[in-house]
N, C-alpha and C positions, 0 to 999 in steps of 0.2 A: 317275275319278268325282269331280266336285264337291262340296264338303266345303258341306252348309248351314247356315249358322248359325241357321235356323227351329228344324230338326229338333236341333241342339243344342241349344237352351235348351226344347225340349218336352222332350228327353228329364231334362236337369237339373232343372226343375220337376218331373218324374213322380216323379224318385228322391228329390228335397227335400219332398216329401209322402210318400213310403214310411218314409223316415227319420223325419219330425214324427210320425205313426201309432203306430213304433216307440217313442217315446220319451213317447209322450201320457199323462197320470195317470188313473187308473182311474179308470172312472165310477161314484161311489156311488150309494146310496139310503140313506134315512134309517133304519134299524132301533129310533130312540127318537125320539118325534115329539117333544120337550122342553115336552109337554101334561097327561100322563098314562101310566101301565104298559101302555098298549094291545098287544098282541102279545110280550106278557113274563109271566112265571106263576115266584111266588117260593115259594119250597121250603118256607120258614117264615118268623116275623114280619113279616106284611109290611110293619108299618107301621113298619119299621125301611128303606124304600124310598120315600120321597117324590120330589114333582118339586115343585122352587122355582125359578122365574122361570127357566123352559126348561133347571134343572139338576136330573140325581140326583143328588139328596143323600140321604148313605148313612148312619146310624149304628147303633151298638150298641143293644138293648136295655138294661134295666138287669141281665133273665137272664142276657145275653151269651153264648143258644143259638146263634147264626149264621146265615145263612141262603145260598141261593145264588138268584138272578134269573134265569131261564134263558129263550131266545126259545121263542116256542110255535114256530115253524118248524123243519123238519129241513134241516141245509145237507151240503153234498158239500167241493167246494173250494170254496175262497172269500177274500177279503182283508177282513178286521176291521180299521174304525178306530176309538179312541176318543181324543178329552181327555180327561185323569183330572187331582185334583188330590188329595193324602194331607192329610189334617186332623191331625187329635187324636190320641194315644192311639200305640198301638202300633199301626201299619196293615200288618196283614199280609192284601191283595186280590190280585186275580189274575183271568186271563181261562181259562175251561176251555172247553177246543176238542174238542165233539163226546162228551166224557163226562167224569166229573171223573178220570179215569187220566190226562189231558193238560191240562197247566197252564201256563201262561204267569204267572208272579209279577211281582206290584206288591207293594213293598214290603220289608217285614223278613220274615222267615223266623222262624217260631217254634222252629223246631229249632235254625238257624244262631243268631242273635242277629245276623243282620246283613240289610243290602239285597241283597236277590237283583233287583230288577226285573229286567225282561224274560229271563229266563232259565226251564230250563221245570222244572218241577215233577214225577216221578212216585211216588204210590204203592211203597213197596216201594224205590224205586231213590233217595230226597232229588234232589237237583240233579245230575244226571249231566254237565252242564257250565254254564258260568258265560258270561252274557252279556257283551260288553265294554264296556272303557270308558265303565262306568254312572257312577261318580263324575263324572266330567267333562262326562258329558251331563245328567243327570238336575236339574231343577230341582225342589230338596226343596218349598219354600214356593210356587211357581207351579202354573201349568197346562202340563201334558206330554203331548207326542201320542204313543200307540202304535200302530203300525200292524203288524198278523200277516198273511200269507199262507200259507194252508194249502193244500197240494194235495196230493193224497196222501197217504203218510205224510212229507212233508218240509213243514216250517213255518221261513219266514224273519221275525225282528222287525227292526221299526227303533223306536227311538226318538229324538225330534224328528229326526224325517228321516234318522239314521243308524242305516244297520244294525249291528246290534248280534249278531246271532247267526243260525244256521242249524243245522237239527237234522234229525235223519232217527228219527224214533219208530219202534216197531216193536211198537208196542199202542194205536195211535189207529185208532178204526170208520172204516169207508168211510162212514158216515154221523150226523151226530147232533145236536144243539141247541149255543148258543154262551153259556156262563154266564160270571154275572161273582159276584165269591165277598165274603161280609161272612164273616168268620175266627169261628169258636166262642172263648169264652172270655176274647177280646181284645174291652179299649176302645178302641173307635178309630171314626173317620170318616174318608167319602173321596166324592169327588165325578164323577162323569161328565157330560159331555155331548159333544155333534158325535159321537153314537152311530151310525156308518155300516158297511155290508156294501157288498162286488160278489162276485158268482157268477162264478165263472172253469171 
């Protein structure tokens, strides 16, 4: 049998597209049009939620009740992105994934006294493990991107592009909203934008 070199480079191109496919970055949508609250519903104060110049900008009352910004949408699985950037004040924010039992922390830790980002949060349990190499990644004074993927009960974070942790929960819903948390009692500010979801 005749060895074709047509039928080789068809077959090398089919597999050099299976592999690009493989390797391609998820396709967002925007979950915070950087306009207005549209598709977002805040628990309390809201006017402690503004948008400035396509950012939320986040701050304390001067009650420093807290609030939580929750989407009006119920999600399943899904991958959260956002830019965050910590301000003022003591910032202890976070992302709760489908109810506040499951958290994703930005910031200091009121119980710790220290940075917990990206590491998760439960009720009842504090930090059951610790994200990695935050120091070395996390840029205190800039803008930092988090990315979560939740599926199931298993949730992986990256921050700026590295992951950072991998967790397997065993009290997050099959389904539920995706909030982002202003802390009770603390002064502090923090900022969001490039607010993006994909449904997986």
């Amino acid at each position: 049998m005749r060895f074709s070199p047509f039928l080789f480079l068809a077959f090398l191109t089919l597999f050099s597209l299976e592999a690009l496919a493989q390797t391609k970055e998820p396709s967002f949508k925007k979950l915070f049009n950087g306009k207005n609250l549209k598709g977002w519903i805040a628990s309390a104060e809201k006017d402690s939620w503004q948008v400035v110049d396509g950012v939320l900008d986040v701050k304390s009352s001067p009650e420093r009740k807290g609030s939580i910004l929750w989407t009006e949408r119920i999600f399943t699985d899904f991958i959260f992105q956002t830019d965050f950037k910590m301000g003022d004040g003591v910032v202890d924010s976070g992302v709760f994934l489908k109810s506040e039992a499951n958290q994703i922390q930005m910031g200091i830790s009121g119980s710790l006294k220290m940075d917990k980002t990206g590491s998760p949060y439960m009720p009842g349990k504090g930090y059951p493990v610790t994200a990695a190499n935050i120091p070395e990644i996390l840029k205190p004074n800039d803008w930092n991107t988090m990315r979560i993927k939740c599926e199931g009960k298993n949730f992986t974070v990256w921050l700026n592009g590295i992951e950072v942790l991998q967790y397997l929960s065993d009290t997050i819903p099959n389904e539920g909203q995706i909030g982002l948390q202003l802390h009770p009692k603390n002064e502090m500010a923090i900022q969001f934008r490039n607010i993006l979801i994909q449904d997986i």
